[in-house]
N, C-alpha and C positions, 0 to 999 in steps of 0.2 A: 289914692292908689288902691286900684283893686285887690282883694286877699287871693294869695296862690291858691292853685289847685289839691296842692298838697295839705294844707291849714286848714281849706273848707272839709277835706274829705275827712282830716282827725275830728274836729267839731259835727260835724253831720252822723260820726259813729258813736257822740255820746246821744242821740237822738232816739229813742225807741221806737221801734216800729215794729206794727204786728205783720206775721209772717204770711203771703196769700200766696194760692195757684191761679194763675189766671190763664184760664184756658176759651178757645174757639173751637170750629167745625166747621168743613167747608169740601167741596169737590176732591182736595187733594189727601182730607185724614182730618183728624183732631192734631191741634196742635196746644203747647201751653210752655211757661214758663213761672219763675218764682219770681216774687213781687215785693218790695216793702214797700215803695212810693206809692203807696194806695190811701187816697181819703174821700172825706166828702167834703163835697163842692155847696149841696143845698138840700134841706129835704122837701122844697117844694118847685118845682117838681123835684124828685128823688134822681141824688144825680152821684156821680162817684167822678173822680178821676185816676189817673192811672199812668204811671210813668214808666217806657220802657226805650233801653238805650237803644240806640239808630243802629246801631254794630249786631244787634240779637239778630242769631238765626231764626227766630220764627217772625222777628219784627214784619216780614212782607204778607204773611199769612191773616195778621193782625190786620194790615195795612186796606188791606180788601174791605176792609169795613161790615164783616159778619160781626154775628151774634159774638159777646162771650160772657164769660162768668166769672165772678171774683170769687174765691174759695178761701175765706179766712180758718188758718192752720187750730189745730190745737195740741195742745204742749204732745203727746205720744206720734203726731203727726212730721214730727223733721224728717223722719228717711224720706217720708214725700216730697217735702221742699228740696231735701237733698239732690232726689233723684231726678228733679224739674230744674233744678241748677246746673247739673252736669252737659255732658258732653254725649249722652246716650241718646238713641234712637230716639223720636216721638212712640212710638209704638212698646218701647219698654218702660219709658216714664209712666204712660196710660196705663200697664202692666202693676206697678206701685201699689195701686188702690182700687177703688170701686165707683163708677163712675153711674148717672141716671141724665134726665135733663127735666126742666123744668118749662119754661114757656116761651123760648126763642130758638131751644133748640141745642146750645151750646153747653159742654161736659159742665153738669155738678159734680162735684167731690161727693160720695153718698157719707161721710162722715166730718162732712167741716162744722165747725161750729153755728158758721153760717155762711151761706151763698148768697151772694148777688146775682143776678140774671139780667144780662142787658142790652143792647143796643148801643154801637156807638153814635154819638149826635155831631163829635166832631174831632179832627187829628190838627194841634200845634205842631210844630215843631222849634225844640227850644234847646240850641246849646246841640249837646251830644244824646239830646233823648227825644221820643216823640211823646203827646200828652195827649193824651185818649179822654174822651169827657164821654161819660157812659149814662146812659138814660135806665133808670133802676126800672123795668119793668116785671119782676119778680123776688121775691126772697125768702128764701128757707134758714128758719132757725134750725139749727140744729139739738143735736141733745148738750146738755150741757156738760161744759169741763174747761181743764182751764188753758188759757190760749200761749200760744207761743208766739214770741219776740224776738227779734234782733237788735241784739245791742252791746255793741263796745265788741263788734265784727264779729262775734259769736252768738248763739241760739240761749235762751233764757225762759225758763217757764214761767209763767202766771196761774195762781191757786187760783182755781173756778169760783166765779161769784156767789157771795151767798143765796141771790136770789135770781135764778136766770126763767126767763119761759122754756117753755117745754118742749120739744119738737112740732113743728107745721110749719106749713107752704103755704107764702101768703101771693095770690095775683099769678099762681101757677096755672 
């Protein structure tokens, strides 16, 4: 017998996941949303994937197949996530923060811990979500600090590593 809906979603919220903005760029504006279903697939080639539900208003923006960037959060960084969750404009979520680009073109976060920069290679669709397989062709470490998580349906910081790299753009 398959597990309810309800069963999987309490068990999947004791799961941590660190917190992204995952943003494009395209003819009609920059668009972006917030992310946990974010991991990696392989680091050869360098590949991520990316889960965002079929119901998201920017899903169709996504859909087009441009450029975007994973924008992994850090712990002072939730009003962002917050404000990429909500129900507000694209144009005042962008407003949030500071934004640059790196080598395809699509919004970096100018303070994430670290950026992906990508390309997508290909769109599943699985269930109630689509699954974006993202060809890693740039990455920016960020400065170091420590990251922010979702877990157990609410936000949770993680103390910076003792040993992180430094800031640089790597394939920019």
């Amino acid at each position: 017998m398959p597990v309810d809906r309800q069963t999987y979603r309490d068990a999947m919220a004791r799961l941590g996941a660190a917190v992204n903005i995952v943003t494009t760029a395209n003819q009609t504006g920059r668009h972006g949303f917030t992310a946990s279903a974010v991991c990696s697939v392989t680091d050869d080639p360098a590949t991520l994937l990316v889960c965002m539900n079929r119901t998201s208003r920017s899903r169709a923006q996504f859909a087009l197949g441009d450029p975007l960037c994973v924008n992994v959060l850090a712990t002072h960084q939730q009003p962002v996530s917050v404000a990429f969750a909500s129900r507000e404009a694209m144009a005042e979520r962008f407003e949030s923060a500071r934004w640059t680009v790196l080598a395809t073109g699509a919004p970096v976060l100018d303070e994430a811990i670290a950026s992906f920069d990508c390309v997508i290679s290909e769109i599943s669709e699985v269930g109630t979500h689509s699954v974006l397989f993202c060809a890693v062709q740039a990455v920016r470490l960020g400065e170091p600090a420590g990251g922010l998580i979702y877990f157990g349906r609410d936000y949770h910081a993680l103390p910076q590593a003792v040993e992180q790299a430094p800031r640089r753009d790597y394939g920019a």
